[in-house]
C-alpha positions in Angstrom: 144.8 182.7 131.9 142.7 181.5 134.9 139.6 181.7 132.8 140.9 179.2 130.2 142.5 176.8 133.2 139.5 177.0 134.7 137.5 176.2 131.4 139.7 173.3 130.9 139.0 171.7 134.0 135.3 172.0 133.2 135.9 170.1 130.0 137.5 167.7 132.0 135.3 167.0 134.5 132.2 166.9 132.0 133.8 163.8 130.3 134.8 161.9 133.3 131.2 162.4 134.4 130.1 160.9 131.4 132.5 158.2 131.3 131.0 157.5 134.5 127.3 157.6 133.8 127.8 155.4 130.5 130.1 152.6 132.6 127.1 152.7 135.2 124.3 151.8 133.0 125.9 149.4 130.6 124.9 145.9 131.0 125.6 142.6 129.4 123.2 140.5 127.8 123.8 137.0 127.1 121.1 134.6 124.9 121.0 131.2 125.2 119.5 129.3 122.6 117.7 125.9 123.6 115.8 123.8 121.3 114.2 120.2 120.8 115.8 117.4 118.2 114.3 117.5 114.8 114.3 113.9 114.8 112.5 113.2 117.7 108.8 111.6 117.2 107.2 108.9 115.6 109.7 107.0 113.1 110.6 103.3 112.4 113.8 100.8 111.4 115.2 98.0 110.1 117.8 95.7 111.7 118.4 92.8 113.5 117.9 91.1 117.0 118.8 88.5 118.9 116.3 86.6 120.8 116.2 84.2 124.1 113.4 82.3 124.3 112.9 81.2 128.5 110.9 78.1 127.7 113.6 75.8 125.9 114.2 74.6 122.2 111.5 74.1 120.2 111.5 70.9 117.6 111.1 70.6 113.9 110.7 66.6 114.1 111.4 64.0 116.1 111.4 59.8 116.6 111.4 56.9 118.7 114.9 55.1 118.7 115.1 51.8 121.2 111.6 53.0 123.0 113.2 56.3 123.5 112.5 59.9 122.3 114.7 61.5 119.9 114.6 65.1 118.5 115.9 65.0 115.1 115.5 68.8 114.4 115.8 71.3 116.9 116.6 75.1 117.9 118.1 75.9 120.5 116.3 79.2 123.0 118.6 81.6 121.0 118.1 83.2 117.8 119.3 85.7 115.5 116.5 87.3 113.1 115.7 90.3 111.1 113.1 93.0 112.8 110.8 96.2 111.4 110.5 97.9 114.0 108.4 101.3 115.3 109.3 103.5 117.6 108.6 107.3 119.1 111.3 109.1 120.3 110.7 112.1 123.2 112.3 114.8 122.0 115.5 115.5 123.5 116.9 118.6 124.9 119.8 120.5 122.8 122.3 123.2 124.4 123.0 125.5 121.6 122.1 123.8 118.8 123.4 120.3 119.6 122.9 118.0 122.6 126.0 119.0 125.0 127.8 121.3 126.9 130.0 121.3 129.6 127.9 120.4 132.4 126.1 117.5 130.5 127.3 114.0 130.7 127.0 113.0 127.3 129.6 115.5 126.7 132.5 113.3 126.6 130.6 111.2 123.8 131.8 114.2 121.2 128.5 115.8 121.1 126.0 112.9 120.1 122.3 113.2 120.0 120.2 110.8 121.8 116.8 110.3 122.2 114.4 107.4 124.1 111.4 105.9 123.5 109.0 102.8 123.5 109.4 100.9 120.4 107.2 97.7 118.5 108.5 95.0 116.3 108.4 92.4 113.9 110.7 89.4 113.8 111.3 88.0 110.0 112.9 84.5 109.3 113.6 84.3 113.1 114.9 80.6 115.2 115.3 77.7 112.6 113.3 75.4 110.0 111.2 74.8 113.3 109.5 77.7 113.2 109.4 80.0 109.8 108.9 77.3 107.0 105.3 76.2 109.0 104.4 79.5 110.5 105.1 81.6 107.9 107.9 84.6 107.1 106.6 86.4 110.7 108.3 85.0 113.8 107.8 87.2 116.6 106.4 89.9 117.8 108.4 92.7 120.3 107.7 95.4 123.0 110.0 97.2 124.7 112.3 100.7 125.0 115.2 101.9 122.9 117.7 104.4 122.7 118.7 106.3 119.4 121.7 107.9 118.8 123.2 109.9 116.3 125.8 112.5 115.1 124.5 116.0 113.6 127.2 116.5 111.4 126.9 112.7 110.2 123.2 112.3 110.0 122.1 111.5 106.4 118.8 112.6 106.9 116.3 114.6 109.4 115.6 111.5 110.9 118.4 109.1 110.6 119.5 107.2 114.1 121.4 104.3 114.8 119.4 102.5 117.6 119.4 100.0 120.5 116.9 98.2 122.2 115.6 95.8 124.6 111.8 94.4 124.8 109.8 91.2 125.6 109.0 88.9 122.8 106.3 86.7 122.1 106.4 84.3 119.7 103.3 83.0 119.0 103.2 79.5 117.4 106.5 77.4 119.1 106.5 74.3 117.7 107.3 71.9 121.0 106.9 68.2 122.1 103.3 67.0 122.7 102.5 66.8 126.2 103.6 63.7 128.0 106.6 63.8 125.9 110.3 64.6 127.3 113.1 64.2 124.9 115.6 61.3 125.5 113.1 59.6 128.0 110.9 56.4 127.3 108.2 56.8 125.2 104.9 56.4 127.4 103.6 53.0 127.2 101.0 53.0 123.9 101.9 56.5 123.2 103.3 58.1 119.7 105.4 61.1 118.5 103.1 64.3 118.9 104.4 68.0 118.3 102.2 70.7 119.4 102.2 74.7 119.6 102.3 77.0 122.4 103.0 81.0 122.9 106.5 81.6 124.3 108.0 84.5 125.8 111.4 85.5 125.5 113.8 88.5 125.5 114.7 90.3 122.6 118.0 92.6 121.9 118.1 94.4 118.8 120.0 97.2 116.8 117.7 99.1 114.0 118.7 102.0 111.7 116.4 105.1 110.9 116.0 106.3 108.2 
């Protein structure tokens, strides 16, 4: 009888032992995955922009009324225009597959994507009759930095983005009032209506698609 009790408190004592041992040297691993957007790189877009020239209105045509200047034909330092546009996206950091988590601040914004780059464009049809019908279909010209955005589960392709940007343009043929010349002033004495062409820099805000 004392053999078996003390038999069964052997038994028992092994187990607890090796409940012990196991418990002691059982650890927890836990992987987190980080990659880059697949979408990230070299890519381009089409959209359109809106422009702000900083040197005035430039002038299709214009007359002497009463010995004084008159523009008949104008645009004003704002226009609307279509852009092709170039850009290269650094690749941006993903937590688990998609760009948020907790701690990140874009993680109100339902889990969006974005990415940020430097970006070159084209301006097509851009300001009024006083500049595409002379200088041809190409308006402007565009450098600056956007932001592209999109939605994993929405993305139609691997490198789809809706994007925002803002850059300096140049547009290189303004048609403008020959020197000498101010609009609604007196016509210099012995002078006549000239138009020239000058550069003129401006700011340009656009919104492109990827696709």
């Amino acid at each position: 009888m004392v053999s078996r009790r003390v038999a069964l408190f052997a038994s028992l004592f092994t187990q607890v032992a090796v409940a012990a041992d196991t418990t002691a040297t059982k650890t927890t691993t836990t992987t987190t995955t980080t990659t880059t957007t697949t979408w990230g790189g070299l890519s381009w877009g089409i959209g359109l922009a809106a422009d702000f020239d900083v040197g005035g209105a430039r002038v299709n045509n214009a007359s002497v009324v009463n010995n004084i200047v008159r523009v008949n034909d104008n645009s004003n330092n704002v226009g609307v225009g279509f852009v092709l546009e170039a850009h290269y996206f650094f690749k941006a950091k993903e937590y688990g597959g998609k760009y948020c988590s907790s701690s990140d601040p874009f993680y109100l914004l339902n889990c969006n994507e974005f990415a940020t780059g430097p970006f070159v464009a084209i301006e097509v049809g851009g300001g009024t009759s006083s500049a595409p019908a002379a200088n041809g279909p190409i308006t402007a010209y565009a450098l600056g930095w956007m932001i592209g955005m999109r939605h994993p589960t929405a993305a139609l392709s691997a490198t789809s983005s809706w994007n925002f940007g803002i850059g300096l343009r140049v547009d290189p043929k303004s048609q403008v009032l020959g020197d000498g010349l101010v609009v609604n002033q007196p016509l210099p004495a012995g002078d006549s209506i000239r138009l020239k062409t000058e550069p003129r820099l401006g700011l340009m805000l656009l919104s492109s698609f990827s696709f």
